[in-house]
N, C-alpha and C positions, 0 to 999 in steps of 0.2 A: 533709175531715178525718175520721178514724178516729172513732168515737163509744166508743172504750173505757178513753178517758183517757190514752192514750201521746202524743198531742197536749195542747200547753199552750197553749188559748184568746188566751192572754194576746199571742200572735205576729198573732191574724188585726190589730189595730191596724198594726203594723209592716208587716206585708206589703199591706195598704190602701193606706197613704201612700205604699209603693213602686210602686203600680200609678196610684195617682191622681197624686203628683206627682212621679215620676221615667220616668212613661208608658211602662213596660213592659207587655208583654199577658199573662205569666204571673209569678207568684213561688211558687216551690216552694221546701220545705224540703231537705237535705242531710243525710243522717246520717253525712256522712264527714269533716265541715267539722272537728270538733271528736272529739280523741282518745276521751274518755270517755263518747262521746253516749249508746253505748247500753248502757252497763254494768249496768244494772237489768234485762238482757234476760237470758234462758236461754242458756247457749251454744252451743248447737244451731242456736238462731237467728241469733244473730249472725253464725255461720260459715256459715248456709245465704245468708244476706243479702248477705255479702263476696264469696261465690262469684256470687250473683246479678250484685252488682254488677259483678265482673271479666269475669265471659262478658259481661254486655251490653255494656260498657264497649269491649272489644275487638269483640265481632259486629257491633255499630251506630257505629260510632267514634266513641264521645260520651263525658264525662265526667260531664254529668246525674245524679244520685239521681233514676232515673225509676220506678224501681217505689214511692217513697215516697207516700203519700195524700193530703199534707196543702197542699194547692194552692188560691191564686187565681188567678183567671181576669178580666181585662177585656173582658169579652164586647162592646166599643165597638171594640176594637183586632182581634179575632180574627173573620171570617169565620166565624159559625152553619156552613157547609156543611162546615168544617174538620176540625168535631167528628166528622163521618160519615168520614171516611177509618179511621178504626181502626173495622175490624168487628169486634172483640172484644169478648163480653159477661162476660170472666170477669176478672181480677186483673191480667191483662196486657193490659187494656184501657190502664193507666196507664202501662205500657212505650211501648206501639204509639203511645198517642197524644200523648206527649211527643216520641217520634221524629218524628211529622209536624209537631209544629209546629215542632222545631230545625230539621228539612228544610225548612219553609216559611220559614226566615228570622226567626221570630215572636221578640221580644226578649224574652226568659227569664232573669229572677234568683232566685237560688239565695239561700237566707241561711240558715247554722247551725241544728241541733234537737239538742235534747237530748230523749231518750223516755224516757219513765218505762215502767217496768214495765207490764202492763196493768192496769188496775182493775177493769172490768168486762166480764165474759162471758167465752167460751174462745173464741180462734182458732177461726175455721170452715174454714181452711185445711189440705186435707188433703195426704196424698202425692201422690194423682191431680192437685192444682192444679199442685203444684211439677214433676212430671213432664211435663203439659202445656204449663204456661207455658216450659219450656226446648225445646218440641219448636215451640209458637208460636213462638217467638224466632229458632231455624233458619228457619221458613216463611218470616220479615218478611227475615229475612237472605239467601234466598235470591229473593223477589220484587224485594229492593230492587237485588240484583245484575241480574235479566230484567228487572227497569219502572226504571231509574232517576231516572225523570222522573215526579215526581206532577203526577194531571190531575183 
């Protein structure tokens, strides 16, 4: 989860019980679920966010909100060695490595966010991220076309 208050605490409860008694191995949040999720956001963002989502959407053919932060994990259900398939250390680490585990089959539920604006601190997020992370994004797209098969 994001530590600048655009996540509402109040989800990790629900998204527990989803993991403990409905035995899925991730539950990530969706900021598409709901019309007005992110309307306390700059519109800059929003449209840079929509566009993100649509390229990856189509590049990886998933529907996922995988560039979202705000993730459980049942580390009982998911293979430690799993985590190491995305070698990314920067922002698109949360891309790469939601795509290996939809690819792994790993059972993934999605449930609605609503984001508040941010409260603390300023995005460290620069231009150079966003230009990278779309040029990672080809790389993962064009590795998954030569390896189709994760080993």
């Amino acid at each position: 989860m994001d530590a600048d208050g655009t996540h509402n605490p109040r989800l990790i409860n629900h998204m527990l019980k989803l993991i403990l008694n409905k035995n899925f191995s991730i539950v990530s949040t969706n900021r598409f679920f709901l019309k007005d999720s992110m309307k306390q956001w700059p519109l800059f963002r929003i449209l840079l966010t929509k566009l993100r989502y649509y390229v990856v959407s189509v590049l990886l053919n998933t529907k996922l909100d995988s560039s979202g932060g705000f993730r459980a994990y049942n580390l009982k259900k998911i293979n430690h060695k799993d985590f190491f398939l995305s070698k990314n250390n920067s922002y698109f680490f949360l891309i790469e490595s939601l795509f290996y585990f939809e690819k792994l089959n790993y059972k993934i539920k999605e449930i609605p966010i609503i984001l508040n604006s941010r409260t603390y601190e300023k995005s460290k997020m620069k231009l150079k991220h966003i230009f990278f992370s779309f040029v990672d994004l080809f790389i993962l797209k064009i590795k998954n076309i030569i390896y189709p098969n994760i080993n």
